[in-house]
ZAKOLTOR-758573 format. One record per atom (N, C-alpha, C, CB): x, z, y; residue in three letters. Coordinates in steps of 0.1 Angstrom, whole numbers, padded with zeros to 4 digits, always signed. Glycine has a CB too. Layout:
XZYala ...
! end
This chain:
+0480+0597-0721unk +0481+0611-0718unk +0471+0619-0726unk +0479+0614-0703unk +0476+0629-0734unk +0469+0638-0742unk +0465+0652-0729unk +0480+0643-0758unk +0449+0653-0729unk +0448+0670-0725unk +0450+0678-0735unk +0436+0676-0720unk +0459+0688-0737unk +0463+0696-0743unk +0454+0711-0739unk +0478+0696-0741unk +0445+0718-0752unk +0440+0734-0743unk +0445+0743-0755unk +0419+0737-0741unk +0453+0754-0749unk +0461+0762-0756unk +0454+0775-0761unk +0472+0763-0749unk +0444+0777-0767unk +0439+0791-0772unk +0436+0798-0782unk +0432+0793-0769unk +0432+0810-0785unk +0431+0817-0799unk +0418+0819-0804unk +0437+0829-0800unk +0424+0812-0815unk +0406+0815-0823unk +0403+0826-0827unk +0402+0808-0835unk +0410+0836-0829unk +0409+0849-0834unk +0414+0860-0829unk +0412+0848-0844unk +0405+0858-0813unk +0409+0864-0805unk +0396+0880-0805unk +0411+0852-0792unk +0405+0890-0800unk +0395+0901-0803unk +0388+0909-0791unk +0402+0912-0811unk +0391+0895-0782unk +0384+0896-0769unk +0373+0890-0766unk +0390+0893-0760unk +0362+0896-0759unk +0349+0884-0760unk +0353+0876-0745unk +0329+0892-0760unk +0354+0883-0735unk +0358+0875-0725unk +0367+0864-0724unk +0360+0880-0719unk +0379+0863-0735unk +0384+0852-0736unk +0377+0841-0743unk +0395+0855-0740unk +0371+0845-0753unk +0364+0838-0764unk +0354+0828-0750unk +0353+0851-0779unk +0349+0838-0742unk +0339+0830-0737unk +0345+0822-0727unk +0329+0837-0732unk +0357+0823-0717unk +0366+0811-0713unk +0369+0801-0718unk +0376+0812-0713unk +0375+0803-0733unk +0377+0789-0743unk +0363+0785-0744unk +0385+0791-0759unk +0352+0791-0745unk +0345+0781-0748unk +0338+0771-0740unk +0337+0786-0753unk +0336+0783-0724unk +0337+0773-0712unk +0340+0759-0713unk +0345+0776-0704unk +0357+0762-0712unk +0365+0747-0711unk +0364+0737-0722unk +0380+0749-0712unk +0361+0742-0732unk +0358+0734-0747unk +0349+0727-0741unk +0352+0743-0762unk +0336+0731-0742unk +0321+0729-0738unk +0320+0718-0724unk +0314+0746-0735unk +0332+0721-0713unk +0328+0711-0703unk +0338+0701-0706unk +0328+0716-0687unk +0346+0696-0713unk +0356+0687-0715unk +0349+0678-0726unk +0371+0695-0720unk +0336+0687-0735unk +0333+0673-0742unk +0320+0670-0735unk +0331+0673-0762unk +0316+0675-0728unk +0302+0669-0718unk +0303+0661-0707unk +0294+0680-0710unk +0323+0663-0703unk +0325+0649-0696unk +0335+0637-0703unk +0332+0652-0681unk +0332+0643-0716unk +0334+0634-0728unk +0353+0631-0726unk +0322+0618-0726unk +0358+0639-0723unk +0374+0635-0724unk +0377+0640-0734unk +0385+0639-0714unk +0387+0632-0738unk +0394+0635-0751unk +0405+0647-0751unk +0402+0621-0757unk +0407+0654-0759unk +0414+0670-0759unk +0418+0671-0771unk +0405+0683-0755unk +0429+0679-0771unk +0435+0686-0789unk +0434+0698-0783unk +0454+0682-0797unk +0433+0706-0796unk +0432+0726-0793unk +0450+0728-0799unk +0415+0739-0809unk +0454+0736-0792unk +0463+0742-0801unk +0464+0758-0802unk +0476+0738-0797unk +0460+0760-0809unk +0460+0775-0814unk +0473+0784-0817unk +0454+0773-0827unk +0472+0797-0807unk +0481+0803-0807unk +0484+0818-0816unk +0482+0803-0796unk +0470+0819-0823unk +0469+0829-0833unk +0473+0827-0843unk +0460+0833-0835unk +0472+0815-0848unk +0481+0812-0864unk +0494+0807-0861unk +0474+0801-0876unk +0496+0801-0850unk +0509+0795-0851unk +0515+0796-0841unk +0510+0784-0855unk +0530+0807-0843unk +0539+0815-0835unk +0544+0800-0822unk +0554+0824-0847unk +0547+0792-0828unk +0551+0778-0823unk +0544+0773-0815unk +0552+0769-0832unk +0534+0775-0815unk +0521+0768-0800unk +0522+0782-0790unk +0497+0767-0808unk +0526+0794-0794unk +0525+0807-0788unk +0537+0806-0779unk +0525+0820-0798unk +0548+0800-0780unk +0560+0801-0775unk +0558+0791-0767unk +0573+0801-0783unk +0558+0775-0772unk +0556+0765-0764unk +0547+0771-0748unk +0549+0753-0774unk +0535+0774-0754unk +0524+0781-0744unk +0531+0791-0731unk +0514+0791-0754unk +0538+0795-0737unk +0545+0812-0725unk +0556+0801-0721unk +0556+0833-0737unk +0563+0795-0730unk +0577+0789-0721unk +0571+0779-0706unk +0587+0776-0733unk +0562+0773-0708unk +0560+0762-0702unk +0549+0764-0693unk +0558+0751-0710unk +0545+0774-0692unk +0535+0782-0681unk +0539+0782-0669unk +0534+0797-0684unk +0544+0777-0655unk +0553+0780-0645unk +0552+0800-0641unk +0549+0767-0631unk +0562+0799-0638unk +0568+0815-0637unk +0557+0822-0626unk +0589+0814-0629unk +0550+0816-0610unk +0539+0821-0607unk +0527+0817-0613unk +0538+0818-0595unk +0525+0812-0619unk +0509+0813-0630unk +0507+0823-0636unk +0506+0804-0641unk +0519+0830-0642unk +0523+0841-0652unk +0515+0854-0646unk +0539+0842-0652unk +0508+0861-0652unk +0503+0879-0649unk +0518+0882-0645unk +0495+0891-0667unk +0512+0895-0641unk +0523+0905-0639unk +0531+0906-0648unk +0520+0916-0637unk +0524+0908-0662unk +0533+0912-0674unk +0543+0905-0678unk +0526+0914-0686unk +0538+0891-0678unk +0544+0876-0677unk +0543+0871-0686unk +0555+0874-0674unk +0530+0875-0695unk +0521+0871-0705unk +0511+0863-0703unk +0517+0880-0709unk +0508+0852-0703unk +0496+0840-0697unk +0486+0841-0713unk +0505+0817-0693unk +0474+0845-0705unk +0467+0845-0721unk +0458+0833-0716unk +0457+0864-0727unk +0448+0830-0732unk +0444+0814-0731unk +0430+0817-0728unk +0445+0804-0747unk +0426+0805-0724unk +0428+0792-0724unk +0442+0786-0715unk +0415+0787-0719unk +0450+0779-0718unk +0460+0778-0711unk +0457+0755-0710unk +0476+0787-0720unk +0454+0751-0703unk +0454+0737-0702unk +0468+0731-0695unk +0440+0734-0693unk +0468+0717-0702unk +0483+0711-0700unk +0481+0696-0701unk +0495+0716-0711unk +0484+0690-0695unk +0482+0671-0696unk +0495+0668-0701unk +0481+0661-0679unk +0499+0664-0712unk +0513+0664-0717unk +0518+0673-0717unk +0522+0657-0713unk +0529+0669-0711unk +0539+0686-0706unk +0535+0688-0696unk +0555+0687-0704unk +0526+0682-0682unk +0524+0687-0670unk +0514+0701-0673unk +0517+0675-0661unk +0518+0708-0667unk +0508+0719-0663unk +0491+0714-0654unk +0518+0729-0652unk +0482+0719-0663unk +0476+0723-0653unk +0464+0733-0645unk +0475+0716-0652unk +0466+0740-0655unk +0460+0756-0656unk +0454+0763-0658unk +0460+0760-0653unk +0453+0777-0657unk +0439+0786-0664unk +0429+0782-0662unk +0437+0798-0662unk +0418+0793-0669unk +0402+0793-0665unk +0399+0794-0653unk +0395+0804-0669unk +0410+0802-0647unk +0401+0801-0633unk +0404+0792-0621unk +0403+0814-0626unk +0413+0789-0623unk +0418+0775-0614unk +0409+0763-0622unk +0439+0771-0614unk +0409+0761-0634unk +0396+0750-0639unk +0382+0751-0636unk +0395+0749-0653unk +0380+0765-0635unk +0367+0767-0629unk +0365+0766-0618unk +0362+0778-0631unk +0375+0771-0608unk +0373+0764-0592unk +0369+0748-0590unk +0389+0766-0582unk +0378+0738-0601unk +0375+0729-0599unk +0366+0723-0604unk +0382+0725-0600unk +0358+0729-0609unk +0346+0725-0620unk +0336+0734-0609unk +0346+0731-0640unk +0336+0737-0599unk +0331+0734-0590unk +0329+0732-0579unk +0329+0737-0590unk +0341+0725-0576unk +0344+0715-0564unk +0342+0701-0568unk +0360+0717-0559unk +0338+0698-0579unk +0336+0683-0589unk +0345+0677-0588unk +0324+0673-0587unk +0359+0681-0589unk +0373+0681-0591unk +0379+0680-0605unk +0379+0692-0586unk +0373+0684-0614unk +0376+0682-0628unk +0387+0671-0635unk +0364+0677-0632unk +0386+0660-0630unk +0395+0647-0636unk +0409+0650-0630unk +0388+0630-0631unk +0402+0656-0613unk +0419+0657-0605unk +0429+0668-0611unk +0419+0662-0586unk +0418+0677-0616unk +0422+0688-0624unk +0434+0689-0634unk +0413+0691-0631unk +0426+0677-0640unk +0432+0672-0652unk +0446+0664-0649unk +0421+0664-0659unk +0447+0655-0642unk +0458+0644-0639unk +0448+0633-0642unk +0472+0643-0649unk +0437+0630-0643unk +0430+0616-0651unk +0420+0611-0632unk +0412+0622-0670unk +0417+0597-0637unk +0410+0590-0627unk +0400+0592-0636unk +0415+0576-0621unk +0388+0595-0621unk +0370+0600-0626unk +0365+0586-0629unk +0358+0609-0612unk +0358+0589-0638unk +0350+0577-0642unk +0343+0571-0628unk +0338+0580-0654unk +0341+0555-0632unk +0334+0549-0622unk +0318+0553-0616unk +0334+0537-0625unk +0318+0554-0611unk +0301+0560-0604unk +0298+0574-0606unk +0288+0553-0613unk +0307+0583-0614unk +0307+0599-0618unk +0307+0605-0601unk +0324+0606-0630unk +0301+0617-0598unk +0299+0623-0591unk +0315+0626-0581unk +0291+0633-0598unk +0322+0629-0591unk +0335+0631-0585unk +0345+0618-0579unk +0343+0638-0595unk +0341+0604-0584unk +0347+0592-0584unk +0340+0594-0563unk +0339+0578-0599unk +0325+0599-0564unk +0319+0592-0551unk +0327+0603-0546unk +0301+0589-0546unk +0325+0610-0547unk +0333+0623-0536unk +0351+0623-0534unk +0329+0640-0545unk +0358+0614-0538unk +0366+0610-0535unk +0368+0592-0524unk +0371+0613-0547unk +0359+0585-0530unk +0354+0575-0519unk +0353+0579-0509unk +0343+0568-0519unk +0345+0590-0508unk +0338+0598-0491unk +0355+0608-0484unk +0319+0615-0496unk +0364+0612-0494unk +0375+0615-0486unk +0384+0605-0483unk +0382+0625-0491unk +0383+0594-0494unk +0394+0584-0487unk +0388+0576-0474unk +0399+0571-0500unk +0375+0574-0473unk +0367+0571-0457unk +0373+0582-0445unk +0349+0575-0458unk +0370+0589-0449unk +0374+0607-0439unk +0387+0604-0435unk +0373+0626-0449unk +0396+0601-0446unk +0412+0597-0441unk +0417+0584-0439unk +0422+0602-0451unk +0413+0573-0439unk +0412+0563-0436unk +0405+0556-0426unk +0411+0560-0442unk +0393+0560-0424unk +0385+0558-0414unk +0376+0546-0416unk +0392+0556-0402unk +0377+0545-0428unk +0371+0528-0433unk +0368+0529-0447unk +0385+0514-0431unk +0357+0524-0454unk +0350+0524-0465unk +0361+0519-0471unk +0336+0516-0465unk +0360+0524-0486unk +0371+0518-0494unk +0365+0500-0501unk +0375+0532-0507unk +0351+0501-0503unk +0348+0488-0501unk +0349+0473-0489unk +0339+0491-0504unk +0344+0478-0480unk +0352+0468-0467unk +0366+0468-0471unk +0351+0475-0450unk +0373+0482-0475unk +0388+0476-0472unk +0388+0465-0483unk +0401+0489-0474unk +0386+0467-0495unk +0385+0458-0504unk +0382+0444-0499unk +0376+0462-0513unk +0370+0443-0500unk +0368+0432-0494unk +0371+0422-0484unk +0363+0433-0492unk +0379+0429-0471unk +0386+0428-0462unk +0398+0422-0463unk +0386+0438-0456unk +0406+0429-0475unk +0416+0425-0481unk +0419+0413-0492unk +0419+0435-0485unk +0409+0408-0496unk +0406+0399-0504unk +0403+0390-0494unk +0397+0402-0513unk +0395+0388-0486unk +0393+0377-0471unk +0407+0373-0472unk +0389+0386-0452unk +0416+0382-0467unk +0435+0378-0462unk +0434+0372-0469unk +0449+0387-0463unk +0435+0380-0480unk +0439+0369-0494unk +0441+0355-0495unk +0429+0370-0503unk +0425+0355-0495unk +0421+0342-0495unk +0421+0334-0484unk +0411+0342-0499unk +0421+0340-0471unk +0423+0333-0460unk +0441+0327-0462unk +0420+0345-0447unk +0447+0333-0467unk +0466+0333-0470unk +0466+0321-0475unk +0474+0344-0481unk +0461+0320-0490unk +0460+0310-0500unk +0452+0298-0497unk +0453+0315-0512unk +0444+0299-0489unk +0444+0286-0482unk +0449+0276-0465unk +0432+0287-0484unk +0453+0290-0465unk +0463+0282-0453unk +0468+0270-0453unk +0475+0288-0450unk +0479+0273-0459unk +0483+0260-0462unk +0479+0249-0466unk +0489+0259-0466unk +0466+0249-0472unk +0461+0236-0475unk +0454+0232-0460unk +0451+0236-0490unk +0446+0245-0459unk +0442+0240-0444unk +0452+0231-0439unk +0440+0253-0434unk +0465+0237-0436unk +0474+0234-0427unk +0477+0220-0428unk +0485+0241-0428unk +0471+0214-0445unk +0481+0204-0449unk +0469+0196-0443unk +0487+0202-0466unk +0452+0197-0446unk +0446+0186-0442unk +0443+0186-0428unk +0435+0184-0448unk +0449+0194-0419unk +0451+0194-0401unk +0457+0189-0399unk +0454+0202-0394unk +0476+0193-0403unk +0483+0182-0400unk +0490+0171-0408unk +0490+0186-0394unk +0478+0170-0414unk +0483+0153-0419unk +0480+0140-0410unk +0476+0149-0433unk +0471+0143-0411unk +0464+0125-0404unk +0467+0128-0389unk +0442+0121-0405unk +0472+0145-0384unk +0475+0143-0368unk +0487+0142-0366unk +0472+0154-0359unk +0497+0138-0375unk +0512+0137-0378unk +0513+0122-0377unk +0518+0143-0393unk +0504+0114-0390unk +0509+0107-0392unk +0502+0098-0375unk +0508+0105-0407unk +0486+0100-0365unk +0486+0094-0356unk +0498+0097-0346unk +0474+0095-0351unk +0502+0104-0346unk +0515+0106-0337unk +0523+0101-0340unk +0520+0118-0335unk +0525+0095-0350unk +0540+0090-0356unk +0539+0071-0356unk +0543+0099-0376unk +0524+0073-0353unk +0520+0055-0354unk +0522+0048-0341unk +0503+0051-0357unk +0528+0037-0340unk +0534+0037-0331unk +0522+0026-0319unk +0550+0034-0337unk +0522+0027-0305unk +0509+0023-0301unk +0516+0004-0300unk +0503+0033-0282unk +0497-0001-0302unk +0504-0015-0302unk +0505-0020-0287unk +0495-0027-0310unk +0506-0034-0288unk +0508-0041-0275unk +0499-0039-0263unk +0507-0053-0277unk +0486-0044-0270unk +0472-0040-0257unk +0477-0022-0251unk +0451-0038-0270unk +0479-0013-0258unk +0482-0001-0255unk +0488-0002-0243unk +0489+0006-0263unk +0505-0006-0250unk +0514-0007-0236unk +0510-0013-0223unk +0526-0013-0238unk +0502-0024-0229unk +0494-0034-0214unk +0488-0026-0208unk +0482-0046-0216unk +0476-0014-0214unk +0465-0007-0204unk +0476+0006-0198unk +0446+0000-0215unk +0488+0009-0207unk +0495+0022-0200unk +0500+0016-0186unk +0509+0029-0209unk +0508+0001-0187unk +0512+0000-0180unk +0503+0000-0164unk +0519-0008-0184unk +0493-0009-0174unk +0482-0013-0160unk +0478+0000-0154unk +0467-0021-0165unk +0475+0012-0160unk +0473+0025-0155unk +0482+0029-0145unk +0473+0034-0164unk +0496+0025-0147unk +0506+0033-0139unk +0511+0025-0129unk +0516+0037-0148unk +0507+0008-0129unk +0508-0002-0117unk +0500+0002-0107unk +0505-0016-0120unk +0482+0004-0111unk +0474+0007-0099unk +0475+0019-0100unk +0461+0002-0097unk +0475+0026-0088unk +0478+0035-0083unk +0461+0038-0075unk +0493+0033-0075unk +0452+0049-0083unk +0445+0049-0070unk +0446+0053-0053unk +0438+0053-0073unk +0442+0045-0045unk +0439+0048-0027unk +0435+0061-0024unk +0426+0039-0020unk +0445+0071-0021unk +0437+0083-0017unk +0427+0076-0003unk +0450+0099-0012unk +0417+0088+0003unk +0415+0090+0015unk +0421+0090+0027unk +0410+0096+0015unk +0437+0091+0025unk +0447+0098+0036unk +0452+0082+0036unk +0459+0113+0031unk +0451+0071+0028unk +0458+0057+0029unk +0450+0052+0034unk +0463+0050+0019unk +0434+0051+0032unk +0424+0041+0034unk +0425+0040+0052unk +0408+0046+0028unk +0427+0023+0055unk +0427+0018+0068unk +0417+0024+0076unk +0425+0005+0070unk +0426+0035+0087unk +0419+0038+0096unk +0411+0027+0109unk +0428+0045+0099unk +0393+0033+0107unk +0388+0023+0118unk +0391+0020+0134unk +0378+0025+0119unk +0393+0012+0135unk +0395+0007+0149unk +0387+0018+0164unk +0388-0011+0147unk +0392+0023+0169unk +0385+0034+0178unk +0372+0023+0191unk +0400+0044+0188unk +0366+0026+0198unk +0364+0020+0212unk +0376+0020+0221unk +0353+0027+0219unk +0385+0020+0221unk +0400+0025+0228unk +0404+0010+0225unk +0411+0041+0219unk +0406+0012+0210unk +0418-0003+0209unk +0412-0012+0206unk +0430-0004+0199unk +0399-0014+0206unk +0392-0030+0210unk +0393-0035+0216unk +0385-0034+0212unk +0390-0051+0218unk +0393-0064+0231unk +0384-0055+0240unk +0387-0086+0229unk +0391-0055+0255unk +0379-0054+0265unk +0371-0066+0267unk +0383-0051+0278unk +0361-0066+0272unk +0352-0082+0275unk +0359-0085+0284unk +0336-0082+0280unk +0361-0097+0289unk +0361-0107+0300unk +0352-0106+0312unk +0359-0118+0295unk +0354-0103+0322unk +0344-0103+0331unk +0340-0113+0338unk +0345-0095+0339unk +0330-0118+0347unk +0327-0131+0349unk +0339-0133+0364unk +0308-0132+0352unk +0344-0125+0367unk +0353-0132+0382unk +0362-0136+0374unk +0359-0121+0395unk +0370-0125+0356unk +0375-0142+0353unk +0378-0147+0349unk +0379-0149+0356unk +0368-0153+0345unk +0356-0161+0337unk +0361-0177+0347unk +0335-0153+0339unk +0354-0173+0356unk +0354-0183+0367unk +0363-0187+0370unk +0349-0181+0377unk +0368-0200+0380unk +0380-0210+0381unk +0379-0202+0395unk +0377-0229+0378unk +0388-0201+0402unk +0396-0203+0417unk +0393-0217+0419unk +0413-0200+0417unk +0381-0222+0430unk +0382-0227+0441unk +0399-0238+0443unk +0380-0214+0449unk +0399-0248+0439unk +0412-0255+0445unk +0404-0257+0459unk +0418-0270+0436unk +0420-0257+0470unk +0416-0260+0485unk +0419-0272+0488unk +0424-0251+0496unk +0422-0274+0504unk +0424-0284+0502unk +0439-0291+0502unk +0416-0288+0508unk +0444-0277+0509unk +0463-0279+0510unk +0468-0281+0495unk +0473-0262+0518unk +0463-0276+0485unk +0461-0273+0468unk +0464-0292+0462unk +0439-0265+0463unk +0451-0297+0468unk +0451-0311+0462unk +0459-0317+0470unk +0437-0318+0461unk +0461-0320+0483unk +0468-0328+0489unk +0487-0324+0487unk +0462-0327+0503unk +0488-0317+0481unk +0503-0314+0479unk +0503-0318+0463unk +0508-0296+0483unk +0489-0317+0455unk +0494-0324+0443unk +0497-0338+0443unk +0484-0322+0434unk +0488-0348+0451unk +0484-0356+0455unk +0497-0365+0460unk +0474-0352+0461unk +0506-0354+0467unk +0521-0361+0469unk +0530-0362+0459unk +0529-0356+0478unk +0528-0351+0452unk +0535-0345+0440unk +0530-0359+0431unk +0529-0328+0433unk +0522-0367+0426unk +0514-0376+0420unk +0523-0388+0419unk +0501-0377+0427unk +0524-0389+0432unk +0529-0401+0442unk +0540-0401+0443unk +0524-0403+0455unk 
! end
């Protein structure tokens, strides 16, 4: 992109003289590159200049006198709209160009893209580069996670295994609610008491009826 500044050198105004020189003067101190085109010797820069002016930029008369600035064919406008921005340290936006890195106007656009974002444009950077890189290695993550836990799942258990699953699932532990309830004082032997304990007395009708019984 060429900045284009459209004015006369042999102009018989001093106040214009001192516009062009303005813009001259701050375009090589922020060192951008510019062509002049001159509209006092050559009718052809004079026309281009008036045609391509937009129709509200135009004076009343509808005569745009110079300095007239242009980024290609974009417009982007007189002394006094360049001067507003040459003191709003707007200059580059002025222009159509991105401000140099660390230039005054570069930070003062950092500090509005914070204001409208809500977030440093470095964190975001950085933040975004994390993903990144968090992304790009996913899948390898993924690959040394589930590899060796694929392939133990897929190995198949040996014999002893099935012996201790089974044996796990044969004994069954004894809740509290199974364990043999103790014997109360209720359902224990009663003792024996000594009456009887003791023999009944045989009489004597007792022996003598065995005694035939015998016989």
């Amino acid at each position: 992109m060429v900045i284009k500044v459209y004015l006369a050198t042999a102009s018989g105004s001093t106040a214009i003289k001192k516009k062009q020189q303005d813009v001259v003067g701050f375009l090589e101190a922020l060192k951008v590159d510019y062509t002049e085109f001159d509209i006092a010797t050559n009718e052809e820069n004079r026309m281009w200049m008036r045609e391509n002016v937009p129709g509200e930029k135009k004076p009343t008369n509808g005569i745009p006198l110079p300095p007239q600035i242009f980024n290609d064919q974009n417009y982007c406008g007189d002394y006094d709209t360049f001067f507003n921005a040459k003191e709003d340290n707007e200059v580059f936006a002025f222009l159509g160009l991105a401000p140099p890195a660390g230039s005054k106007e570069a930070q003062l656009a950092e500090k509005a893209l914070i204001l409208q974002n809500g977030k440093d444009p470095e964190e975001h950077h950085k933040t975004s580069a994390e993903e990144c890189n968090g992304d790009s290695a996913a899948p390898e993550d993924l690959h040394k996670t589930s590899g060796p836990g694929e392939a133990a799942e897929m190995k198949e258990p040996s014999e002893k295994e099935e012996e201790v699953e089974h044996k796990d699932e044969g004994e069954q532990p004894v809740t509290e609610d199974e364990e043999e309830e103790p014997i109360t004082e209720d359902e224990e032997e009663e003792p024996v008491t000594e009456e009887e304990e003791e023999e009944e007395p045989v009489t004597e009708d007792e022996e003598q009826g065995e005694a035939a019984t015998e016989s």
